[in-house]
Residue, then its C-alpha position, 0 to 999 in steps of 0.5 A: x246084829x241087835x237094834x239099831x244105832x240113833x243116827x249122831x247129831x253132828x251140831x254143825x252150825x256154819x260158821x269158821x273153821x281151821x283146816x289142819x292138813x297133818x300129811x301132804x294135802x293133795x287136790x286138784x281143781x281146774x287140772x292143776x294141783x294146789x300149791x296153795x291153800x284151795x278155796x273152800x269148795x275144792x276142799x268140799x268137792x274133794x271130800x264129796x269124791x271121796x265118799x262117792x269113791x267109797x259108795x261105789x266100792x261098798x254100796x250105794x248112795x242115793x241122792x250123794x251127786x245133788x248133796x255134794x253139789x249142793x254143798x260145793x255150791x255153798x262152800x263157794x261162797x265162804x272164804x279163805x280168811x288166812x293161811x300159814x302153808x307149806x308144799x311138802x315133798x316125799x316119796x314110796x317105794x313099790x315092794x312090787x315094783x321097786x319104782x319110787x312114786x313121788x308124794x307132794x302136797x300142802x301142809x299148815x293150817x287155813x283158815x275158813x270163813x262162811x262155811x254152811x253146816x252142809x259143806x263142814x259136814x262134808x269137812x267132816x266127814x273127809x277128817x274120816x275118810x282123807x282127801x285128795x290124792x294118794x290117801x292109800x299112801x297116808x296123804x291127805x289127813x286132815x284135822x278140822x277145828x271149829x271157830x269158838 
């Protein structure tokens, strides 16, 4: 397969970011689904499962519990600084089935403050990968843009 590749610098000081979500942001904390903006550790948390989910499929990751734990822990201490969000609603159709699956999330921009370069990675990384609920769907793509 040749050489391999230099591991990327992510240059991800902490700071503010906005948080786009461009389709139905659906996630969940305290077992109710957020119809508001979520505070900043559930969208790390959110990002940390979903890689997890991932490893578990494909491979393993050593140590990815305490990492994301870790940067949950962090993230619970930045904050939302504003918000211009909607619930959007929508729905599937099973080719399978024919039974119609309701898809609702969160859409807009939310405005982060405090966030530590752990916790933006995993932000990062969930720009890759989709958060949340119902990513096989389409749902849960966000777009992240650093605070200049």
């Amino acid at each position: 397969f040749g050489p391999p590749l230099p591991e990327p610098e992510l240059e991800l000081p902490g700071g503010a970011c906005l948080v786009e979500a461009v389709t139905p942001l659906c996630v969940r904390s305290q077992g109710h689904v957020h119809r508001e903006p979520p505070p900043p550790e559930v969208l790390v948390r959110s990002a940390g499962e979903r890689l997890r989910q991932l490893g578990e499929r494909w491979g393993r990751a050593e140590g990815l519990a305490a990492v994301v734990g870790r940067a949950v822990r962090e993230a619970s201490r930045a904050r939302l600084s504003w918000a211009r969000t909607w619930v959007e609603p929508g729905h599937r159709r099973s080719s399978r089935t024919g039974q119609v699956q309701e898809l609702v999330g969160l859409r807009g921009v939310m405005a982060y403050e405090g966030l530590s370069p752990l916790a933006l990675a995993l932000l990062r990384l969930g720009v890759e990968l989709g958060m949340g609920k119902d990513t096989a769907f389409g749902c849960g793509a966000i777009r992240l843009f650093r605070a200049l």
